[in-house]
C-alpha positions in Angstrom: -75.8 175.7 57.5 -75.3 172.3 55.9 -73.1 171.1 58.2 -74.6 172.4 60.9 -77.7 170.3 59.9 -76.0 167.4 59.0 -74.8 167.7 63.0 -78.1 168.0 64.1 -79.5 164.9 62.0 -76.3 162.7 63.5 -77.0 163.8 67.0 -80.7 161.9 66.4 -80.0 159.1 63.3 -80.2 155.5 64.2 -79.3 154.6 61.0 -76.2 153.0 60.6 -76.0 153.4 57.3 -76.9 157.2 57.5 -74.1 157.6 59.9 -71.3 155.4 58.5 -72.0 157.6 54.8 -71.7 161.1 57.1 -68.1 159.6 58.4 -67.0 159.3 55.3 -68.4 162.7 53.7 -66.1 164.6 56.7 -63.7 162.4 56.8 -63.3 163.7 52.5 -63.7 167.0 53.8 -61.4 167.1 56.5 -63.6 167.7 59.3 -62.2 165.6 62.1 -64.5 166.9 65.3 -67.5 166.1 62.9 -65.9 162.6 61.8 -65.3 162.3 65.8 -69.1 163.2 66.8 -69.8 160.4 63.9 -67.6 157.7 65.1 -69.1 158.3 68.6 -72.6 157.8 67.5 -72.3 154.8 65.9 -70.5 152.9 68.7 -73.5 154.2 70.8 -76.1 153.1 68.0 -74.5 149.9 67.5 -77.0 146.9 66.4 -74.8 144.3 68.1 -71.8 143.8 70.3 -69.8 143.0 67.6 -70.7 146.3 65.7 -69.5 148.2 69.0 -66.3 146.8 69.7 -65.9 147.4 66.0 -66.9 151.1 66.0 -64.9 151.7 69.2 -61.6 150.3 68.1 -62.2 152.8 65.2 -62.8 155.9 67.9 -59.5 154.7 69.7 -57.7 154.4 66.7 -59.3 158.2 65.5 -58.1 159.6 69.2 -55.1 158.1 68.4 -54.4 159.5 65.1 -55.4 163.3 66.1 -53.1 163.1 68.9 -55.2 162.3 71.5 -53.7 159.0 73.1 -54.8 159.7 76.6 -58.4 159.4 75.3 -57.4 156.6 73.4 -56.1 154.4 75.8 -59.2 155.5 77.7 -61.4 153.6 75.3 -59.2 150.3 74.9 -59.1 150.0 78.6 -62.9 150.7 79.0 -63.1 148.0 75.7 -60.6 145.5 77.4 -62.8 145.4 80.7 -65.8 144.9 79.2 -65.0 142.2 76.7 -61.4 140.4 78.6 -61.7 137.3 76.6 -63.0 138.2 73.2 -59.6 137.8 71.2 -59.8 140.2 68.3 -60.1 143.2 71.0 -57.0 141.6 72.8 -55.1 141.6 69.8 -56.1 145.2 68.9 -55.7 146.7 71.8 -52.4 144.9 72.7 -51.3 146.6 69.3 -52.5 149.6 70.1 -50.9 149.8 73.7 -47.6 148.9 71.7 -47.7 151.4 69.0 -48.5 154.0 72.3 -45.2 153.0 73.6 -47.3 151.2 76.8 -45.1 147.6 76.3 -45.5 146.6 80.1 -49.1 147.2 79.5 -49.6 145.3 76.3 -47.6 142.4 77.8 -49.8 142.5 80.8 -53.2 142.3 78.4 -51.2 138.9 77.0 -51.1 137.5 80.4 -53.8 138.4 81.8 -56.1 136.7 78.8 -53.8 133.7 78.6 -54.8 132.5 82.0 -58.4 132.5 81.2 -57.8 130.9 77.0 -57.5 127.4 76.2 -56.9 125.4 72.6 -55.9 127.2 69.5 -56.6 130.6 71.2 -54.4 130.3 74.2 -51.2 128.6 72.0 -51.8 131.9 69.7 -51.6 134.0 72.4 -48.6 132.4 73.9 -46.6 132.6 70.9 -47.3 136.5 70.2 -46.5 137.3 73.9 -43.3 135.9 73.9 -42.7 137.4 70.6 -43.4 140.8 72.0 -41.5 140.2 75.1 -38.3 139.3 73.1 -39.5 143.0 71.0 -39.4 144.6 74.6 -35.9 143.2 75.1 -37.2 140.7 77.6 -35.5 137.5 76.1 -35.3 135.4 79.6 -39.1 135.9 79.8 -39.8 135.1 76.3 -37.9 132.2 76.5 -39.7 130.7 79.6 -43.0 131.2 77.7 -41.9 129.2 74.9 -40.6 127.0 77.2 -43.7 126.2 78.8 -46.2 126.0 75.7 -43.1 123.7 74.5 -43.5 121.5 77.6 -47.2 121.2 77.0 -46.7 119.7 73.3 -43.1 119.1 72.3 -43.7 118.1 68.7 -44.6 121.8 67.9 -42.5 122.7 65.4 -43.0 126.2 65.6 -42.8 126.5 69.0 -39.8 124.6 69.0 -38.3 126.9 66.1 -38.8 129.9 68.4 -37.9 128.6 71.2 -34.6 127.6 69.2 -34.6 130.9 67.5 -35.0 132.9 71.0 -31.7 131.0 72.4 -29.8 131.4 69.5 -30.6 135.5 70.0 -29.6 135.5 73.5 -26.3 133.7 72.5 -27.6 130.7 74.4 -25.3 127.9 72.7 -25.3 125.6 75.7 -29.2 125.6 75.8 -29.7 125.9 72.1 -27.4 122.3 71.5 -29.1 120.9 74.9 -32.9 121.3 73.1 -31.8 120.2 70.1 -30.0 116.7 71.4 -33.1 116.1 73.4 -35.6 116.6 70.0 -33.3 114.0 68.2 -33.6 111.7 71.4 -36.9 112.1 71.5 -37.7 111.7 67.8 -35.1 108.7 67.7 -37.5 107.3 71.0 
């Protein structure tokens, strides 16, 4: 009967507070439809947008746990239409279509972000997408991203150390001594 009423009163609550305590209590108790119906009605009660990307990356990442990935990935594509440039859902749902074994999908979230981000952001999100193509086995394209964020500002050091680090993997000596002789030219310049 208590739960049953503690449904009821979730199914109506506004209350954030209320709602997020109720997750908790049948989370404890093992009671994952009920922690679901929870998680559901605060990403529809949300107060602000941040609050629903927030709650909704916690429903994906519930469907996910309980074995329901097709529902997940669902709600991160819903959440990565909605909200294309807001970075923290890129980087979660780019981890999340990872860890779903979607790579060409994740990689495809990277590039499809980077060519609307600029600054700090985009040079971020250049250097995890070629990390996560040379993850995916995809050196030659991981490579020719760092070789273009390299071309943009060739005193980054830590674009040059990947790029330097992604030849050396690939057993690219030729091109590996090539950047290196032109960074001593160009530091010697």
């Amino acid at each position: 009967d208590a739960l049953a009423m503690l449904r009821t009163e979730v199914s109506r609550s506004r209350d954030v507070s209320f709602l997020e305590s109720v997750r908790d209590l049948f989370r404890g108790i093992l009671r994952p439809e009920d922690e679901q119906q929870v998680i559901e009605r605060l990403a529809a009660v949300a107060r602000d947008e941040r609050e629903a990307m927030m709650y909704r990356l916690q429903l994906a990442s519930f469907l996910e746990r309980h074995g329901q990935v097709d529902r997940a990935v669902s709600v991160i594509d819903k959440l990565t239409s909605e909200y294309p440039t807001n970075l923290g859902v890129v980087e979660e749902s780019a981890q999340f279509y990872w860890r779903a074994g979607l790579m060409d999908r994740s990689l495809d979230l990277y590039k499809r972000t980077l060519a609307r981000a600029a600054g700090a952001s985009r040079r971020s999100l250049t250097l995890q997408l070629a990390r996560r193509q040379g993850d995916a086995g995809k050196s030659a394209e991981a490579e020719a991203t760092l070789r273009a964020l390299y071309a943009e500002n060739r005193s980054d050091t830590e674009v040059f150390s990947r790029l330097a680090g992604t030849r050396g993997a690939a057993n690219k000596l030729d091109g590996l001594a090539a950047l290196c002789q032109d960074a001593f030219k160009e530091a010697r310049d």
